[in-house]
TIMINU-834495 format. One line per 10 residues: number of its first residue (from 1); their letters; for each residue x, y, z of N, C-alpha, C, O. Coordinates in nm, 4 decimals. Last residue first. Layout:
residues N
NUM = A = X:Y:Z:X:Y:Z:X:Y:Z:X:Y:Z | ...
//
This chain:
residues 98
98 = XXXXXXXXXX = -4.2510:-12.9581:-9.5704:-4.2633:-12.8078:-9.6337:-4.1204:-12.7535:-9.5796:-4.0847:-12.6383:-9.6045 | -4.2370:-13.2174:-9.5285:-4.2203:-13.1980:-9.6618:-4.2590:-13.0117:-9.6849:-4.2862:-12.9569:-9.7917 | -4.2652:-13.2767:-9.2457:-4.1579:-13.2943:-9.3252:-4.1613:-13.2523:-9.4446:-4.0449:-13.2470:-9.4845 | -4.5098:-13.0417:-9.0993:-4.4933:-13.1948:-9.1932:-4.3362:-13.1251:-9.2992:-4.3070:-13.0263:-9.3665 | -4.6928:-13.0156:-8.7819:-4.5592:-12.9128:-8.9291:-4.5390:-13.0768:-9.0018:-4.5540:-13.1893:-8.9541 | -4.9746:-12.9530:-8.6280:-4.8827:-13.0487:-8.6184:-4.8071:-12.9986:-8.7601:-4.8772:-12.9415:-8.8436 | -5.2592:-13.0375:-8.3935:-5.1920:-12.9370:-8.4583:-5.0110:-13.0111:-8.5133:-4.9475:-13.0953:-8.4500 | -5.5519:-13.1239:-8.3468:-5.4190:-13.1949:-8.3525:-5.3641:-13.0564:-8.4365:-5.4249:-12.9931:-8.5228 | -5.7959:-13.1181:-8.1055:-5.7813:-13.0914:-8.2338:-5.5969:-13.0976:-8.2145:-5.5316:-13.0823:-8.1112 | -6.0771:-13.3789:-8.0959:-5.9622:-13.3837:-8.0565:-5.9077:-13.3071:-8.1413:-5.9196:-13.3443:-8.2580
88 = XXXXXXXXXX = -6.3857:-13.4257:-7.9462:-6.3363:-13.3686:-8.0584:-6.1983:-13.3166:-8.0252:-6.1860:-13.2260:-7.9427 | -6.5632:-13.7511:-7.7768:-6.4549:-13.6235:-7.7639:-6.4424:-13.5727:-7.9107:-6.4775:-13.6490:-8.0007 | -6.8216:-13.8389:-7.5467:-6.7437:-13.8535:-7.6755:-6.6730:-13.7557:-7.6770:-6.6933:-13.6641:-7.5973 | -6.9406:-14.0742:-7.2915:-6.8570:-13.8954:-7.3561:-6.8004:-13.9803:-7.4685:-6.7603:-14.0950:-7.4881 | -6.9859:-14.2313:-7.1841:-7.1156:-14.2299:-7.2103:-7.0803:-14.0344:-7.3028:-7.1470:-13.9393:-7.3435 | -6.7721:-14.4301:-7.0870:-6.8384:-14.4408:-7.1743:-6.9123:-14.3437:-7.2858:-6.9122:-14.3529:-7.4086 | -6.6256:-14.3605:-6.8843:-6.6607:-14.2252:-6.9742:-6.6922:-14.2738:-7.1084:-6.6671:-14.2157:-7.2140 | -6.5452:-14.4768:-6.5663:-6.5862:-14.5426:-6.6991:-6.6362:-14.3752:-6.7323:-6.6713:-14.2912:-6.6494 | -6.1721:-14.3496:-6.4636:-6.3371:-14.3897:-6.4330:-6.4135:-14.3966:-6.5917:-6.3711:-14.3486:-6.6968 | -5.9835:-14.2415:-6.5290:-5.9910:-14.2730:-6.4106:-6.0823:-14.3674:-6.3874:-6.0732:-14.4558:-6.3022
78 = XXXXXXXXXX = -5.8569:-14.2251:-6.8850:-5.9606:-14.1592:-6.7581:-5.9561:-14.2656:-6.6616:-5.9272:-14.3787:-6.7006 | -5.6816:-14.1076:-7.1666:-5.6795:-14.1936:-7.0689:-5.7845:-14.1452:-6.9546:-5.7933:-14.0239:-6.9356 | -5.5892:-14.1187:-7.5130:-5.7046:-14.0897:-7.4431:-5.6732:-14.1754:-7.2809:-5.6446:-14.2952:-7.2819 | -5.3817:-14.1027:-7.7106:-5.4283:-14.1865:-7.6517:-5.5038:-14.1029:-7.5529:-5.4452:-13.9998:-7.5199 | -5.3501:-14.0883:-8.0720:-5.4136:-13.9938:-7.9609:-5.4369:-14.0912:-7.8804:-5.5036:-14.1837:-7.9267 | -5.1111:-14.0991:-8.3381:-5.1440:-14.1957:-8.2459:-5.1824:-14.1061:-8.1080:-5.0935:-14.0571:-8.0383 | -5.0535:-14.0634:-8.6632:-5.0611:-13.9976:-8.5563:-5.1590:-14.0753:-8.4596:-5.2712:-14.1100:-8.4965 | -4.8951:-14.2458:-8.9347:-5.0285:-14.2166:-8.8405:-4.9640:-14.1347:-8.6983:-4.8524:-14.1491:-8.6485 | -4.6783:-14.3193:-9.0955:-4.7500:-14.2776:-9.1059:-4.8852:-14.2343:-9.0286:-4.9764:-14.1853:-9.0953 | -4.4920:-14.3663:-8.7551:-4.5182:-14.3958:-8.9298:-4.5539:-14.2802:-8.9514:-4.5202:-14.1747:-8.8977
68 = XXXXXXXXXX = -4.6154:-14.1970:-8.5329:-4.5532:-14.3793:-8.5420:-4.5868:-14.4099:-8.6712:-4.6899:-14.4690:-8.7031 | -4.6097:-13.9549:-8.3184:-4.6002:-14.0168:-8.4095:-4.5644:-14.1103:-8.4252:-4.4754:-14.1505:-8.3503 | -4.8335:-13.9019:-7.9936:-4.7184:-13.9465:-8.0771:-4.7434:-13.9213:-8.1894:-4.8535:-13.8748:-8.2191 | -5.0676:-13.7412:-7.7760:-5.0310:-13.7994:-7.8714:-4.8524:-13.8097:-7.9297:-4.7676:-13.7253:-7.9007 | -5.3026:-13.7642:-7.5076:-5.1386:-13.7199:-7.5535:-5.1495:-13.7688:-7.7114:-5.2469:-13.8332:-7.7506 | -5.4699:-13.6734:-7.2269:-5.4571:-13.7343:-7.3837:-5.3259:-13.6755:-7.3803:-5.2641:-13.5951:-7.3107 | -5.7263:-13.7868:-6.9660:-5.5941:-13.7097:-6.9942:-5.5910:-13.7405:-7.1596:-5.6760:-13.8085:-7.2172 | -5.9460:-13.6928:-6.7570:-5.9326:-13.7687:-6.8377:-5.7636:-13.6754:-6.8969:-5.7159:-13.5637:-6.8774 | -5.9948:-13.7157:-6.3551:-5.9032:-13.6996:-6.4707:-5.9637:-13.7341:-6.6367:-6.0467:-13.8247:-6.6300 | -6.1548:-13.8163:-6.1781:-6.2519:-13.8093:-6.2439:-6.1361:-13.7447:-6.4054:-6.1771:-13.7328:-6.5209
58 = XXXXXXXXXX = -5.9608:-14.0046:-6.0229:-6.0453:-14.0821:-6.1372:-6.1246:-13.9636:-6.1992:-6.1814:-14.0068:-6.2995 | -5.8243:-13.8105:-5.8742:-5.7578:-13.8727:-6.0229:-5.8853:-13.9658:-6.0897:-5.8884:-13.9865:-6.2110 | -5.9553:-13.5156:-5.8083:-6.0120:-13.6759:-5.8188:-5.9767:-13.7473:-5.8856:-6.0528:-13.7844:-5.9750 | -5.8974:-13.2607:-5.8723:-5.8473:-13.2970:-5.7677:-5.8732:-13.4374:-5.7578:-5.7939:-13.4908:-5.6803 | -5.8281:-13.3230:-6.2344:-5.9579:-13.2581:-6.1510:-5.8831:-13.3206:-5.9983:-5.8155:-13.4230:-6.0085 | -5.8066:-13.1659:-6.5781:-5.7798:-13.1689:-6.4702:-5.8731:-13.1746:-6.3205:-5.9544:-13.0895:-6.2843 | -5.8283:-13.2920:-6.8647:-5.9281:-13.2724:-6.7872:-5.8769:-13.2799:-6.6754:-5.8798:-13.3942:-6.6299 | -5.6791:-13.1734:-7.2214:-5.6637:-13.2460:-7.0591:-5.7785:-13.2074:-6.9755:-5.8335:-13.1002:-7.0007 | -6.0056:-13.0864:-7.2489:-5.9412:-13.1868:-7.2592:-5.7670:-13.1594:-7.2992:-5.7412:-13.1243:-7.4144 | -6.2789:-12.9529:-7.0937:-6.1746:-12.9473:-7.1736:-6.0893:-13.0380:-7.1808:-6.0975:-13.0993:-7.0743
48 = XXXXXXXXXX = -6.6486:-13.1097:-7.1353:-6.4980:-13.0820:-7.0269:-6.3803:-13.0749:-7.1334:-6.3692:-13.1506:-7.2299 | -7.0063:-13.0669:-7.0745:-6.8782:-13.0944:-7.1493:-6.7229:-13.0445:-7.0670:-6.7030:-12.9684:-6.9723 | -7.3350:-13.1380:-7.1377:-7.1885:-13.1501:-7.0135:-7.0876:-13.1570:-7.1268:-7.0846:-13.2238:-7.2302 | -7.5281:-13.1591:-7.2904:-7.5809:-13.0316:-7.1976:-7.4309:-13.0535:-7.0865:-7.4216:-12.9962:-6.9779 | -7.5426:-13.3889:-7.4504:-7.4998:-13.2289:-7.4996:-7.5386:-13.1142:-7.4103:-7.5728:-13.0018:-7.4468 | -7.6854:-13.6312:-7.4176:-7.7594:-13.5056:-7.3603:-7.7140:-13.3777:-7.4248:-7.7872:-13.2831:-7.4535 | -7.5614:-13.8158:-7.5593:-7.6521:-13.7840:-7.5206:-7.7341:-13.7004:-7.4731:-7.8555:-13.7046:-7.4929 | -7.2522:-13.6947:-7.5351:-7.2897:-13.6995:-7.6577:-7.4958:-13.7622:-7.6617:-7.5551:-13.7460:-7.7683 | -7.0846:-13.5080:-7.3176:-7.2109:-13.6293:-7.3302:-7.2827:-13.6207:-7.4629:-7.3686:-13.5352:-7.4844 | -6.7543:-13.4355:-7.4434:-6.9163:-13.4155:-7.4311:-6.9917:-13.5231:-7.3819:-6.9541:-13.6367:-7.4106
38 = XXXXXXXXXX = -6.4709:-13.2829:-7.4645:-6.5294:-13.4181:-7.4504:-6.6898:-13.3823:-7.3742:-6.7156:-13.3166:-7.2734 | -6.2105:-13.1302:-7.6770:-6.3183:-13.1131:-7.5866:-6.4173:-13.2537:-7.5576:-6.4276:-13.3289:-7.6545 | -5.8916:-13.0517:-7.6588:-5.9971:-13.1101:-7.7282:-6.0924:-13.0934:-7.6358:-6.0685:-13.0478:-7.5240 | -5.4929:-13.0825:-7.8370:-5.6083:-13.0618:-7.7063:-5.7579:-13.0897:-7.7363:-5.7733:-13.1536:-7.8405 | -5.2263:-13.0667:-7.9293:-5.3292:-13.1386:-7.8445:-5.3864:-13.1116:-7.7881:-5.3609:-13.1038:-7.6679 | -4.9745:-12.9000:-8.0983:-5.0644:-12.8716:-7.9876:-5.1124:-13.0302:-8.0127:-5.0564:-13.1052:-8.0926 | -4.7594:-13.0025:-8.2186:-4.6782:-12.8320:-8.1481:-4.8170:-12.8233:-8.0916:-4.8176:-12.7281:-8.0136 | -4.5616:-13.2696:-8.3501:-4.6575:-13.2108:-8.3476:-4.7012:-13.0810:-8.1920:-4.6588:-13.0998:-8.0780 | -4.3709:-13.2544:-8.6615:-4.3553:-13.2197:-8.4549:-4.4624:-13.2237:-8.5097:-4.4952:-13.2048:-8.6269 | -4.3623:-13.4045:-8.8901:-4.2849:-13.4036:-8.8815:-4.2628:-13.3357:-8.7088:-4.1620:-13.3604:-8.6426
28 = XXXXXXXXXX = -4.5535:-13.6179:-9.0881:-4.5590:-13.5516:-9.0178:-4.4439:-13.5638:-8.9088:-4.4167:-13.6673:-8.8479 | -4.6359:-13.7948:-9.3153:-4.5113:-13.6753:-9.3572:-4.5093:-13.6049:-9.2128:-4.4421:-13.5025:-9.2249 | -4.9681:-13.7853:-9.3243:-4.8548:-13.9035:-9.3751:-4.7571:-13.7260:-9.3620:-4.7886:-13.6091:-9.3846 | -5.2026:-13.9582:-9.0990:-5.2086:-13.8644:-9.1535:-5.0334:-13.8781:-9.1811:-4.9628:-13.9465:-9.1070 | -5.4346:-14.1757:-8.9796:-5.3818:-14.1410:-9.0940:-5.3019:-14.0369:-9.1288:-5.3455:-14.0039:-9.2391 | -5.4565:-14.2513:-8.6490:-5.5073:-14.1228:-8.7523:-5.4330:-14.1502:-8.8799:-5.3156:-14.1338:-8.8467 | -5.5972:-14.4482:-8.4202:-5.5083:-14.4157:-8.4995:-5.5588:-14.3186:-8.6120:-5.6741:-14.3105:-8.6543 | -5.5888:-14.4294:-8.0320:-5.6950:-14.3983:-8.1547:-5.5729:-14.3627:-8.2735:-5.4803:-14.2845:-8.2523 | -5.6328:-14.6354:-7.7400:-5.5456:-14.5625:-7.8319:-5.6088:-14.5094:-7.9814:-5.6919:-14.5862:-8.0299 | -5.6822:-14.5668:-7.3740:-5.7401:-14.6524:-7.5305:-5.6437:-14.5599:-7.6761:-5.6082:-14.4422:-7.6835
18 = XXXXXXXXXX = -5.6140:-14.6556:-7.0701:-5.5808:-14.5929:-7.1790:-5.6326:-14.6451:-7.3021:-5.6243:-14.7651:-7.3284 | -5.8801:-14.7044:-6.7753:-5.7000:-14.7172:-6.8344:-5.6814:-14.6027:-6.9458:-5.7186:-14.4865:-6.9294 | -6.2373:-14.7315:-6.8688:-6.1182:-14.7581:-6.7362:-5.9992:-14.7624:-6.8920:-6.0062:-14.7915:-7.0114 | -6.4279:-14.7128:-7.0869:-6.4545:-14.7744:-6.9899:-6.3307:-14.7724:-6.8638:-6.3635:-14.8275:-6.7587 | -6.2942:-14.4176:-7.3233:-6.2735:-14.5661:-7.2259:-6.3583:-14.5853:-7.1573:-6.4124:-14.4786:-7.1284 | -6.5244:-14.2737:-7.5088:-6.4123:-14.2635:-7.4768:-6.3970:-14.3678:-7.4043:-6.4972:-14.4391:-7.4085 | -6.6603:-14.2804:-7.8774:-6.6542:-14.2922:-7.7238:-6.5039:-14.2904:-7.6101:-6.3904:-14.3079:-7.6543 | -6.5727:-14.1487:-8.0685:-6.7151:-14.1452:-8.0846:-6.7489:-14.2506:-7.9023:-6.8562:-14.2680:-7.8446 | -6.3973:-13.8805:-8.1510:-6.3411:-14.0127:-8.0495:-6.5332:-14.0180:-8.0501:-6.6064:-13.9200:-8.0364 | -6.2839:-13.7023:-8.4385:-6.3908:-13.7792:-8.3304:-6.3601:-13.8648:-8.2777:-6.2904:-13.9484:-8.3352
8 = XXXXXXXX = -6.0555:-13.5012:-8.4989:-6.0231:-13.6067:-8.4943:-6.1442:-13.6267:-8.3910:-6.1307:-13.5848:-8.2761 | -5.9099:-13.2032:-8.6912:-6.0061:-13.2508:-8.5955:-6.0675:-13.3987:-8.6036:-6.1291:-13.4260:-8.7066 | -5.5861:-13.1038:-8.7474:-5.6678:-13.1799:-8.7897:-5.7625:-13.2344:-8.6651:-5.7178:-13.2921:-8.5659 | -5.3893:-12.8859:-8.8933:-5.4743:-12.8963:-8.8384:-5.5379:-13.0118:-8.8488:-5.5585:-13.0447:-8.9656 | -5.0739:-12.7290:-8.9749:-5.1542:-12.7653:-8.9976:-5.2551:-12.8470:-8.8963:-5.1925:-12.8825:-8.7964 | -4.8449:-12.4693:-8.9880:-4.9177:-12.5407:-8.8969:-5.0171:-12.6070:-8.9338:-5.1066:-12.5226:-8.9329 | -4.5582:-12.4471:-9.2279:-4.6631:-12.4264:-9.1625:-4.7594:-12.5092:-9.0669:-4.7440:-12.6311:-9.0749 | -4.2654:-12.2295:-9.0696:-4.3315:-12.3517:-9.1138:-4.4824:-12.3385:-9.1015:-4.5409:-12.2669:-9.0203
//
């Protein structure tokens, strides 16, 4: 099958909990990665892989995604406010129709 791709901006990330981000994308059938990178989109001099593992559950940020319809659904979750990060989320994922 084939793998297709899609890079997805989070132009901020939570203040506290889980925030949910919807994607458009139609026919999609597993999706086989998640992952991403999250920046200070001010400075561009900090950045963290995404899952963000850290002995400090608040300094955590985590993500996952579903399907639900037509859209692919990235929820983003952190410990602590991460206002001030933005993320590039890349979605890997096979579609029902090949």
């Amino acid at each position: 099958k084939t793998i297709y791709r899609k890079v997805a901006h989070i132009p901020n990330l939570p203040t506290a909990g889980s925030v949910n981000f919807g994607f458009s994308i139609h026919n999609v059938e597993f999706i086989t990665n998640v992952r991403g990178i999250a920046y200070n989109r001010n400075t561009k001099d900090q950045f963290f892989p995404l899952p963000f593992i850290s002995n400090s559950s608040e300094l955590t940020i985590g993500i996952n995604a579903k399907r639900d319809n037509n859209e692919l659904i990235v929820t983003v979750s952190v410990g602590k406010d991460r206002v001030d990060l933005s993320a590039e989320i890349i979605l890997e994922y096979t579609k029902t129709t090949d």
